[in-house]
C-alpha positions in Angstrom: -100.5 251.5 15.5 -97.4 251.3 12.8 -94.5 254.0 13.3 -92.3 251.5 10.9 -91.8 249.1 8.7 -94.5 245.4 8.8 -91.5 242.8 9.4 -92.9 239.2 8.9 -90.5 236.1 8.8 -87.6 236.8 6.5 -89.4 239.8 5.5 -89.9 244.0 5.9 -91.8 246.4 4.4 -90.6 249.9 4.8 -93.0 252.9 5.1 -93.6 254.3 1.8 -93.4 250.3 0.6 -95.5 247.6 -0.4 -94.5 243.6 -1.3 -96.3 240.8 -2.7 -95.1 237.6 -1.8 -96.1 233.9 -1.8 -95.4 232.9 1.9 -94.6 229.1 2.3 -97.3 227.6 5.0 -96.7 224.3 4.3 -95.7 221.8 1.6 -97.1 219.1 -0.8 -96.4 215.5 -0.9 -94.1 215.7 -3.5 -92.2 218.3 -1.2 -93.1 221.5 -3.2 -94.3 224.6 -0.9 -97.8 225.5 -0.3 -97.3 228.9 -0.9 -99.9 231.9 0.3 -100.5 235.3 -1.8 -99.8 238.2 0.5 -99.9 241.8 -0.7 -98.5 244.2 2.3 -98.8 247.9 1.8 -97.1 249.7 3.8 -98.5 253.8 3.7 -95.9 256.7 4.0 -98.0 257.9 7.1 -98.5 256.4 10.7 -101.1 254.7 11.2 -103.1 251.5 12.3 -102.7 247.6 10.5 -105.8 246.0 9.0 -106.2 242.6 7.7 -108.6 241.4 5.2 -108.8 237.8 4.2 -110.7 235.9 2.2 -111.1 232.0 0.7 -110.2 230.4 4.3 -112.6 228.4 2.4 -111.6 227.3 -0.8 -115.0 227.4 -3.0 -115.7 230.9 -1.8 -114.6 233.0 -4.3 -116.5 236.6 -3.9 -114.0 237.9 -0.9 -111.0 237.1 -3.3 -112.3 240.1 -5.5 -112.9 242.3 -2.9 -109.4 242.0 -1.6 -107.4 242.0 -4.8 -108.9 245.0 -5.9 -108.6 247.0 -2.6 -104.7 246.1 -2.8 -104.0 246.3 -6.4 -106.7 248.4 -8.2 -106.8 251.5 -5.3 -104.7 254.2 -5.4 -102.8 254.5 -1.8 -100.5 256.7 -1.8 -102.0 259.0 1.0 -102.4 255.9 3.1 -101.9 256.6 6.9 -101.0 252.8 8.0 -100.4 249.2 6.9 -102.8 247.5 4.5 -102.1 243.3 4.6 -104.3 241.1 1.9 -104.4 238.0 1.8 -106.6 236.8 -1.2 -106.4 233.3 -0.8 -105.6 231.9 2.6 -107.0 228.2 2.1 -104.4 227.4 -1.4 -104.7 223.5 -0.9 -108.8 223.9 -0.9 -109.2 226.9 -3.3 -107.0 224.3 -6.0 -108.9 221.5 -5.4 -111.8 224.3 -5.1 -113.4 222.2 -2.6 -114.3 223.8 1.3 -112.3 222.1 3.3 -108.8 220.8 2.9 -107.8 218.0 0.6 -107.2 214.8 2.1 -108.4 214.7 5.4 -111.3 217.6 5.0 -110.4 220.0 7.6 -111.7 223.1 8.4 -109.0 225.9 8.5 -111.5 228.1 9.9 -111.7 225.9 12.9 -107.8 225.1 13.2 -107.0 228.6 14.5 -104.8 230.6 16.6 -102.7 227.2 15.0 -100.1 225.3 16.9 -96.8 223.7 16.1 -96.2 220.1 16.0 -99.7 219.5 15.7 -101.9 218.7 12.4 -101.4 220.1 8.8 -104.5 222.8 9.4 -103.1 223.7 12.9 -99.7 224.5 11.4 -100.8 226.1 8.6 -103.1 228.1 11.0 -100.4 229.0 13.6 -97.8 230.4 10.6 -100.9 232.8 9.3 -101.8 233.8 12.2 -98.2 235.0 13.9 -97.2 236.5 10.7 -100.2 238.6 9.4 -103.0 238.6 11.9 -101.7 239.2 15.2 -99.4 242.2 14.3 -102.8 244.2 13.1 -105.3 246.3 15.0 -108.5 244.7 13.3 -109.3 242.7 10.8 -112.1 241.7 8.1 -112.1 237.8 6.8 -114.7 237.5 3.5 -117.0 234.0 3.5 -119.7 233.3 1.3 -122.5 230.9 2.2 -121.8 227.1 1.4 -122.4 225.5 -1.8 -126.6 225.2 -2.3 -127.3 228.2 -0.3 -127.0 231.7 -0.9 -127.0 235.1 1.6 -127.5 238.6 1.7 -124.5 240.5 2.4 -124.5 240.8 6.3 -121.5 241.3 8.8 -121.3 238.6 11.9 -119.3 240.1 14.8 -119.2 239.5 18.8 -120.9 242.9 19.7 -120.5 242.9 23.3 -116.5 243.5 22.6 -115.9 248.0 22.0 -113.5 247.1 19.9 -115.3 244.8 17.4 -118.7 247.2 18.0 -117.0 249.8 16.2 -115.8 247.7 13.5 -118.9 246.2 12.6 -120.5 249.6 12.4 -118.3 251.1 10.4 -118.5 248.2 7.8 -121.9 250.1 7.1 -123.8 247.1 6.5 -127.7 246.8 7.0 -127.9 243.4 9.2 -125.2 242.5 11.9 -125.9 239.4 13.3 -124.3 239.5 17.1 -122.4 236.2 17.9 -118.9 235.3 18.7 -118.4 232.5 16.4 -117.0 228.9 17.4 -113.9 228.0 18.7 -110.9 228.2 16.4 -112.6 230.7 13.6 -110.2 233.3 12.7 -112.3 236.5 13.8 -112.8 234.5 17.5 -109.0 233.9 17.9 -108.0 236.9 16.9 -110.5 239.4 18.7 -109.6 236.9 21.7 -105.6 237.6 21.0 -106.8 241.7 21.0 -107.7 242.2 17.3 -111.0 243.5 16.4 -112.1 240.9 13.7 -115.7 240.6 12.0 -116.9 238.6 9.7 -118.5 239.4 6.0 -121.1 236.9 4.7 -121.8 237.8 0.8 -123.4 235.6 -1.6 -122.9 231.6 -2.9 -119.8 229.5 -3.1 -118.1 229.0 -6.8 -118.6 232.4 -8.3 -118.2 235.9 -8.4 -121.4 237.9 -8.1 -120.4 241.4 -8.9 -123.3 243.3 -7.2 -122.0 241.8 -3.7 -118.8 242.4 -4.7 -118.6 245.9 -5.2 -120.9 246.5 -1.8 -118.3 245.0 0.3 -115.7 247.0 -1.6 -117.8 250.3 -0.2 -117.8 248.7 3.6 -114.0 248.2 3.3 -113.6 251.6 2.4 -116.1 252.7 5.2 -113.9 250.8 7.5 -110.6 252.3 6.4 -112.5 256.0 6.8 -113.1 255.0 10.3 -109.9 254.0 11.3 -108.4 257.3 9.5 -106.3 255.1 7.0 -107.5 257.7 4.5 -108.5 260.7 6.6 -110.7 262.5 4.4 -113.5 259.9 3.3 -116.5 259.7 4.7 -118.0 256.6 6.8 -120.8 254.8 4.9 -124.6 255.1 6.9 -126.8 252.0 5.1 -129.8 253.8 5.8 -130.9 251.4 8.3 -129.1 249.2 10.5 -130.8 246.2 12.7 -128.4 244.0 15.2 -129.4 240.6 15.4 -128.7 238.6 18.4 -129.3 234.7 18.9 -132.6 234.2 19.9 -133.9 236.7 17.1 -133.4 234.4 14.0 -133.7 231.0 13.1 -133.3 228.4 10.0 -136.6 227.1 8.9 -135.3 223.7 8.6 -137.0 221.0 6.4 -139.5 218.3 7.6 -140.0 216.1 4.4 -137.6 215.0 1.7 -138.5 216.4 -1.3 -138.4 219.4 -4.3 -138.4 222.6 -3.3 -140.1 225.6 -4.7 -138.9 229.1 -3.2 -141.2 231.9 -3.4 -139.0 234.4 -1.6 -135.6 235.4 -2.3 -133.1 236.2 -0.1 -133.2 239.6 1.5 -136.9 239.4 1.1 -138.8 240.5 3.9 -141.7 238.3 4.9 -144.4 238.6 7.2 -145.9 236.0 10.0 -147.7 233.4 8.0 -146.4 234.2 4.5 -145.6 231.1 2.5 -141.9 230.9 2.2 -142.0 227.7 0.2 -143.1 224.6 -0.6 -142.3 220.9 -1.0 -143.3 218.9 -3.1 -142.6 214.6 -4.4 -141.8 213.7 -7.5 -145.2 213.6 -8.6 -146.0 216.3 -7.0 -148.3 215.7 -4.5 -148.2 215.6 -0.8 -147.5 219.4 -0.9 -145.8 220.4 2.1 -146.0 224.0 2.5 -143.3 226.1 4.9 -144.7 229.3 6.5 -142.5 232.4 8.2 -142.8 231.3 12.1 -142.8 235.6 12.4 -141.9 238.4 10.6 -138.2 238.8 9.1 -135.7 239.4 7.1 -134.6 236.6 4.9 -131.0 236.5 5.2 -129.6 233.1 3.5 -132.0 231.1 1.2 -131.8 227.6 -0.4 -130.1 227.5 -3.9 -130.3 223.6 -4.5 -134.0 222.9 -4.3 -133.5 219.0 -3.2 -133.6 218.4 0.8 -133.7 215.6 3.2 -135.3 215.9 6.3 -133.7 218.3 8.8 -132.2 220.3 5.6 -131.8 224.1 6.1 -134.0 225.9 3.8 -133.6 229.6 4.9 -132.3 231.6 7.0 -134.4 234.1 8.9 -134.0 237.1 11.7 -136.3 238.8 13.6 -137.1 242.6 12.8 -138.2 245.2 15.4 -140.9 247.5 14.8 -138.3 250.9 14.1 -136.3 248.9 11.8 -139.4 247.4 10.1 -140.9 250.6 9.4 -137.3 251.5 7.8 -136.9 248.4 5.8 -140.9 249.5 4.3 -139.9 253.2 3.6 -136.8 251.5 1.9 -138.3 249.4 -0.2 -140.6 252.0 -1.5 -138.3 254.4 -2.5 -137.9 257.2 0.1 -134.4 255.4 1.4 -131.0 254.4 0.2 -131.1 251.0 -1.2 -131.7 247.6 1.4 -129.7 244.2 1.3 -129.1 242.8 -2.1 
């Protein structure tokens, strides 16, 4: 909880304050910073510190929306606690709007807490992280699927920790899929340092697909109900809610090289034995046709419909029979709308 001002290296925000800043993280061979957008609001009531991030991957754009517009386009003036938005933590890779950092190709998202005197990503990582993660209470960092794939916005969180549970939950999406995420991934490190972090998956790398967009707008706000940041909004209920653990979904990977042809879309739900697509060779004959090993949601789908052997081609999670039977009386009319 906040009872003050956010202080940050050479910096403080009052209560009652906000301040966007460029904060230097590193610099560029010509010696020019690598500056990161911050926006810190700072609410004239106590209250708790939330995070949001987004672009730790450069190409993926749609959690850049979502937390510009919850820090410059919402009112907050009856804010109880400290907002901090960060837009665009990966600036190398989001200008050369390529994944990974330039150069060498590494994976902020694996480079966390960060550590001094060590590589470019591990510094950069470690100056993030002391400054605008650790001082929060929870945290929400934006991803989209990479380039050539697509998902269905879903919230990945370790559920076995209270603390993230509730998080997760009050993000008020339909799927959570239950898993702590690797070693060095922001929402691991920093649950692990004691702040509640999940992660939103919405969408493809390299655009802005408004739909998504404006659903994980109405999570944040869920969350910020939750946590009391604005006391008298309400916390979203999807409608229907499944929690996904490990063993309960799977990629349907590709066995030939090939063309693809989807005949599901992603949030589709498909039933044991339904064709999910096909491949096919240039001339398009040895068909090769890819069936749903049981019945599931599709969560992530191919976009680029050329594979090698071994290439993912969808993602797909097990469904029990309650939330099955929801999912049908969704999609025929009698319950708020599904995954989109």
């Amino acid at each position: 909880m906040t009872d003050g001002a956010f202080t940050y290296e050479d910096g403080r925000v009052e209560p009652g304050e906000r301040a966007d800043i460029r904060f230097t993280v590193s610099e560029t061979y010509l010696g020019d910073p690598v500056r990161v957008p911050v926006s810190i609001i700072n609410g004239e009531h106590d209250g708790p510190t939330v995070f949001l991030s987004a672009a730790i991957h450069g190409d993926e754009l749609n959690g850049i929306e979502v937390v510009r517009e919850v820090a410059h386009d919402w009112p907050h003036g009856n804010l109880h606690g400290t907002l901090v938005c960060m837009p665009v933590v990966n600036v190398p890779a989001f200008m050369a709007q390529q994944r990974y950092l330039p150069v060498y190709d590494r994976d902020l998202n694996r480079s966390f807490p960060g550590r001094s005197g060590s590589t470019s990503s591990q510094r950069i990582a470690k100056r993030l992280f002391e400054n605008f993660i650790e001082p929060c209470d929870v945290g929400i960092d934006f991803h989209t699927s990479t380039r050539g794939r697509t998902n269905i916005l879903h919230v990945r969180a370790e559920m076995d920790d209270p603390g993230v549970d509730r998080l997760a939950r009050s993000f008020g999406s339909n799927v959570v899929i239950d898993t702590a995420g690797s070693e060095g991934t922001l929402r691991r490190e920093a649950t692990r340092t004691g702040v509640p972090t999940i992660t939103v998956e919405m969408g493809e790398a390299h655009r802005f697909q408004r739909k998504l967009i404006d659903r994980a707008i109405d999570g944040v706000a869920s969350v910020l109900a939750e946590y009391e940041f604005y006391p008298a909004e309400p916390v979203d209920w999807p409608g229907w809610r499944t929690i996904v653990s490990s063993d309960e979904k799977t990629w349907l990977r590709a066995d030939v090289g090939g063309l693809v042809e989807m005949h599901v879309r992603r949030g589709s739900l498909v039933e044991e034995g339904d064709r999910v697509c096909t491949i096919t060779n240039p001339f398009k004959t040895d068909v090769v046709t890819v069936e749903a090993p049981f019945t599931g949601l599709l969560v992530g789908a191919l976009e680029n419909p050329l594979v090698y052997p071994g290439n993912p081609l969808c993602h797909l999670v097990e469904l029990e029979d309650p939330t099955l039977r929801a999912i049908r009386h969704d999609r025929s009319g009698t319950m708020p709308a599904g995954p989109g």
